[in-house]
N, CA, C and O atoms as a GROMACS GRO file, in nm:
protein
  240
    1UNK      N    1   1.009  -2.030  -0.799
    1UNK     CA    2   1.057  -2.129  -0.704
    1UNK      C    3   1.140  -2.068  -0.591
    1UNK      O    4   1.144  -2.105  -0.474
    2UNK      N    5   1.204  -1.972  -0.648
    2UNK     CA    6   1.313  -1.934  -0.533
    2UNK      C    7   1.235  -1.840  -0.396
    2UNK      O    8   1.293  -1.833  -0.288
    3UNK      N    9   1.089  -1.768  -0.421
    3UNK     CA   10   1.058  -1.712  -0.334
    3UNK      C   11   0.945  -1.807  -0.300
    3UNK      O   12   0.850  -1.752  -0.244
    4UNK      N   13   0.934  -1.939  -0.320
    4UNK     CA   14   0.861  -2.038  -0.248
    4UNK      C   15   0.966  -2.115  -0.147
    4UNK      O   16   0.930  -2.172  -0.043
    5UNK      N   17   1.126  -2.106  -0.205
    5UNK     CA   18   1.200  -2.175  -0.107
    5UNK      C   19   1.233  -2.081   0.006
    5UNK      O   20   1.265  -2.126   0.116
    6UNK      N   21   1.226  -1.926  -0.022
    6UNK     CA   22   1.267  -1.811   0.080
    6UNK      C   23   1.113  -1.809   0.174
    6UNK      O   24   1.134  -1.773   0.290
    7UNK      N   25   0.982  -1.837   0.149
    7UNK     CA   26   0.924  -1.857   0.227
    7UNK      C   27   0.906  -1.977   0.327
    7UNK      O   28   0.874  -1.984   0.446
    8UNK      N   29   0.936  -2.053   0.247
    8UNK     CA   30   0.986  -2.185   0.343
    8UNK      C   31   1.078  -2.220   0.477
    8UNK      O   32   1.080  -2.303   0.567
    9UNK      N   33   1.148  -2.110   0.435
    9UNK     CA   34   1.303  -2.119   0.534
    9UNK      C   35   1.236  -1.997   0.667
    9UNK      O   36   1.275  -1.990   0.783
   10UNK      N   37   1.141  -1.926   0.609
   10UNK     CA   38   1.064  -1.795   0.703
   10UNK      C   39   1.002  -1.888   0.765
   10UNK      O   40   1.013  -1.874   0.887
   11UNK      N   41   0.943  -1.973   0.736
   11UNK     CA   42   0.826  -2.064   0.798
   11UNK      C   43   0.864  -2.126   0.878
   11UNK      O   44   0.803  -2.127   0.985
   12UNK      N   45   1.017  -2.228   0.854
   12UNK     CA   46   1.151  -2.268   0.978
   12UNK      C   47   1.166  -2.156   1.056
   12UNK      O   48   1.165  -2.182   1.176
   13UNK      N   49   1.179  -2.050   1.029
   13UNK     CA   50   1.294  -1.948   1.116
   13UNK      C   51   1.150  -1.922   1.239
   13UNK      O   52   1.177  -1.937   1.358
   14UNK      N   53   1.038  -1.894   1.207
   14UNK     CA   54   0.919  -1.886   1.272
   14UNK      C   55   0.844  -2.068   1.365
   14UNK      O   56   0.736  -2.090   1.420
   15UNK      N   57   0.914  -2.119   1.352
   15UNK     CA   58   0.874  -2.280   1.404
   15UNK      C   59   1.018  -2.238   1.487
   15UNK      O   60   0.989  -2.241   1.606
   16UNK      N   61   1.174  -2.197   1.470
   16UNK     CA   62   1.222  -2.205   1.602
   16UNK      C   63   1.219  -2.090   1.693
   16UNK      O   64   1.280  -2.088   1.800
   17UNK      N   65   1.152  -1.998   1.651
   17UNK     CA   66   1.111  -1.878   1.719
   17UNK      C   67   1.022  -1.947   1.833
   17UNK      O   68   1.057  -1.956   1.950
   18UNK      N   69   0.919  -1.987   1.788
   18UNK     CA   70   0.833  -2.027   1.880
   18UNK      C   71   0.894  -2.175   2.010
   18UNK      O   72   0.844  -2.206   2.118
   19UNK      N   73   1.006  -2.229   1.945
   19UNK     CA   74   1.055  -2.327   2.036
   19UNK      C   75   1.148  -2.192   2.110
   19UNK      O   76   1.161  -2.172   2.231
   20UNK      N   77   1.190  -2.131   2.026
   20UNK     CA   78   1.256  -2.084   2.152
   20UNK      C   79   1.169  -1.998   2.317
   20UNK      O   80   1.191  -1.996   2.438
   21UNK      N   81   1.086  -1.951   2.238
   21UNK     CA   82   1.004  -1.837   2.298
   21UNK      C   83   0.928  -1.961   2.444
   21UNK      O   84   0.886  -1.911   2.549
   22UNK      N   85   0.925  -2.119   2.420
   22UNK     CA   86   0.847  -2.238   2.527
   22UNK      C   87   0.920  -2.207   2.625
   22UNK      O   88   0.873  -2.272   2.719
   23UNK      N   89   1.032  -2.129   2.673
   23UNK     CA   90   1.100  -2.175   2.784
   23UNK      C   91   1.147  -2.292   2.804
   23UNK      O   92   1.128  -2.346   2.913
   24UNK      N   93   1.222  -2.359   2.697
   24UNK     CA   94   1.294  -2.468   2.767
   24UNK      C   95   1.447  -2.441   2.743
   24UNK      O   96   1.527  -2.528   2.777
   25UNK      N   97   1.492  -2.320   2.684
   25UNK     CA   98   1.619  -2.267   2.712
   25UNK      C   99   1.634  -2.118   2.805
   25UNK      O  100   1.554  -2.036   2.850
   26UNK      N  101   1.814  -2.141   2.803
   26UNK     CA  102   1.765  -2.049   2.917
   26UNK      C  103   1.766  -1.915   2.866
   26UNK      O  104   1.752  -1.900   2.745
   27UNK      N  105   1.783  -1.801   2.951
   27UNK     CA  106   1.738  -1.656   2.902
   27UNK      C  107   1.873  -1.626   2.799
   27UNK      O  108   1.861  -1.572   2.689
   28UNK      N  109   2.016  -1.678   2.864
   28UNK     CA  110   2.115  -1.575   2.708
   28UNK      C  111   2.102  -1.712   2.591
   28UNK      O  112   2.144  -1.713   2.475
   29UNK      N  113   2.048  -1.793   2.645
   29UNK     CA  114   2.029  -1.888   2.516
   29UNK      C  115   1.954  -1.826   2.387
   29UNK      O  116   1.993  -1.812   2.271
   30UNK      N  117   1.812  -1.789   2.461
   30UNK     CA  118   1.744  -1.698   2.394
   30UNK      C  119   1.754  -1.601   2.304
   30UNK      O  120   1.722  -1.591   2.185
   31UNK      N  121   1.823  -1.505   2.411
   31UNK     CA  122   1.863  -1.384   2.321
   31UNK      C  123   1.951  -1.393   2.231
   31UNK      O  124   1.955  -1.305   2.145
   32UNK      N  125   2.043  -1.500   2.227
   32UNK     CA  126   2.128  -1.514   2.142
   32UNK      C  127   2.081  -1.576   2.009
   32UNK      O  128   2.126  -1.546   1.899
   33UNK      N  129   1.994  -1.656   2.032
   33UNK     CA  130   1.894  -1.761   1.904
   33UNK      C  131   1.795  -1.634   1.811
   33UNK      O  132   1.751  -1.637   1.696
   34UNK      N  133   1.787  -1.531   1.915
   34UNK     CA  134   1.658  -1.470   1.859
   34UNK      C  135   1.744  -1.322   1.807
   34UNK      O  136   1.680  -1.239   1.743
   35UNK      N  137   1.871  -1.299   1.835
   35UNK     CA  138   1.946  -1.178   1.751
   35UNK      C  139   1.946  -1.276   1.637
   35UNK      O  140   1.870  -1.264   1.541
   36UNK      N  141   2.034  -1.376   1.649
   36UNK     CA  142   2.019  -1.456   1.458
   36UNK      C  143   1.904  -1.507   1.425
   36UNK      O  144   1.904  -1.545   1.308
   37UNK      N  145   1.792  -1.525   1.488
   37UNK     CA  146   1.676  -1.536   1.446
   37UNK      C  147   1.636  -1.393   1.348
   37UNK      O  148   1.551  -1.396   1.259
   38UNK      N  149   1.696  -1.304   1.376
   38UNK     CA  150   1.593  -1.105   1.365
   38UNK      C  151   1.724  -1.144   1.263
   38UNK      O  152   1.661  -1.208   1.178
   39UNK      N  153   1.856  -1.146   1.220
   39UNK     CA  154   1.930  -1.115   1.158
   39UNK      C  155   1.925  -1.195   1.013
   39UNK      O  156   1.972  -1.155   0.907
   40UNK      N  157   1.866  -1.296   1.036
   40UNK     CA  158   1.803  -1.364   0.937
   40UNK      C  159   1.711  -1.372   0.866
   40UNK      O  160   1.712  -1.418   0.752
   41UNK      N  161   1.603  -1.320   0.932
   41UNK     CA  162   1.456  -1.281   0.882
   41UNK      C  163   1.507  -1.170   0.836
   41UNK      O  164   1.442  -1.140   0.736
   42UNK      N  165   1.598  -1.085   0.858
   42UNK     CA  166   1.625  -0.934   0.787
   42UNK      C  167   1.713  -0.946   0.635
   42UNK      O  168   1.682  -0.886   0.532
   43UNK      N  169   1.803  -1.018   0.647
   43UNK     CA  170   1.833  -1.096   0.513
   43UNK      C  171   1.675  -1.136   0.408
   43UNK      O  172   1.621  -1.078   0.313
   44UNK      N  173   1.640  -1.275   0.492
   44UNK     CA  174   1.591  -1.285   0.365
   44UNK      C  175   1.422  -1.232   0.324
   44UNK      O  176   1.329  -1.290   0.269
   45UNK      N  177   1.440  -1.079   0.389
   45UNK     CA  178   1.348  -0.958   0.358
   45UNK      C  179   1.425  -0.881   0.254
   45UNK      O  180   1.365  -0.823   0.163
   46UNK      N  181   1.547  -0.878   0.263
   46UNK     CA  182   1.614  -0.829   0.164
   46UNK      C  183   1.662  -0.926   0.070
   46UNK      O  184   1.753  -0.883  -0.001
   47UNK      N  185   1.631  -1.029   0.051
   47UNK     CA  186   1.640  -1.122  -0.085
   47UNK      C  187   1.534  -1.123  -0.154
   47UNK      O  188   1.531  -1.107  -0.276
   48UNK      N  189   1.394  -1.151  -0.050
   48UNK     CA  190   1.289  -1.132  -0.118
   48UNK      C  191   1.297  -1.000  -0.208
   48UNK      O  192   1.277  -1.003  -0.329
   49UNK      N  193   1.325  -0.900  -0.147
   49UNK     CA  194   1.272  -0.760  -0.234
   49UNK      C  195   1.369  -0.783  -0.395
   49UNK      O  196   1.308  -0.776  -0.502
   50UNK      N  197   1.513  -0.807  -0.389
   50UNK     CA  198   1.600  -0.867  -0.457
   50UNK      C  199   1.516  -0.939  -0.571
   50UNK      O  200   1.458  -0.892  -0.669
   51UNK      N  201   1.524  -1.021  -0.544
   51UNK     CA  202   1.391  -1.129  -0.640
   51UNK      C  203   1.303  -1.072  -0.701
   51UNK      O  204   1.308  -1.063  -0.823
   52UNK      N  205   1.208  -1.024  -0.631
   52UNK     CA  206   1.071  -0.912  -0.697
   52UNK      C  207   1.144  -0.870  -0.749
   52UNK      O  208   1.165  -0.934  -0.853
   53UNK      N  209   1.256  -0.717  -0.726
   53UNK     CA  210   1.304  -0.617  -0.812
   53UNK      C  211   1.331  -0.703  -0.946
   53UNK      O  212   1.250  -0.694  -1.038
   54UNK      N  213   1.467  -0.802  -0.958
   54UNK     CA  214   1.484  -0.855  -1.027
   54UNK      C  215   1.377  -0.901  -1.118
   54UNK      O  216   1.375  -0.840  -1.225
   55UNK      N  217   1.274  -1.009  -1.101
   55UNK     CA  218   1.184  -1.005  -1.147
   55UNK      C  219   1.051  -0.932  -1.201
   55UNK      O  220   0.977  -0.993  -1.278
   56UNK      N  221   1.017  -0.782  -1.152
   56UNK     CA  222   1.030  -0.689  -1.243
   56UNK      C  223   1.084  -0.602  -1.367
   56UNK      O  224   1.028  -0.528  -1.447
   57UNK      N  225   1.211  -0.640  -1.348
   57UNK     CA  226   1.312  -0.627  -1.468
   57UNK      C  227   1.305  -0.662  -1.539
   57UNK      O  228   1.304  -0.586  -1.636
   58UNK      N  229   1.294  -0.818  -1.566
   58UNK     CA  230   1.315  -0.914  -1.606
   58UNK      C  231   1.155  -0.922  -1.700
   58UNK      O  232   1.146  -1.002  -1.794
   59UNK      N  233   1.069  -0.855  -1.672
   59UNK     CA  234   0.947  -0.855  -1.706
   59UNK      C  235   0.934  -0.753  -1.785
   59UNK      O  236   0.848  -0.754  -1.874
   60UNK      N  237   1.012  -0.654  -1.765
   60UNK     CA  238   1.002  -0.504  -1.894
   60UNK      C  239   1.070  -0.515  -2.055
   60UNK      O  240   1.062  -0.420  -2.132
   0.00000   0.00000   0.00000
């Protein structure tokens, strides 16, 4: 469940990527949405792996 809810939240973070990317904000709006956009997707790349590892463990 938990790496069906961490894909879920990727699937949000990628739906406001793309609102941001329409141009209807302006350019430091942007860059600012899309550093915590990258800072977030980098988290939960490192939860996912977290999870697997864990759940490899958990399997031996």
């Amino acid at each position: 469940p938990l790496l069906r809810q961490l894909a879920a939240i990727g699937n949000n973070l990628n739906q406001t990527a793309r609102k941001v990317n329409s141009g209807q904000w302006s350019s430091g709006d942007r860059v600012q949405v899309v550093a915590a956009l990258m800072a977030i997707g980098d988290e939960l790349r490192r939860l996912r792996l977290a999870v697997r590892e864990q759940g490899a463990r958990d399997d031996s």
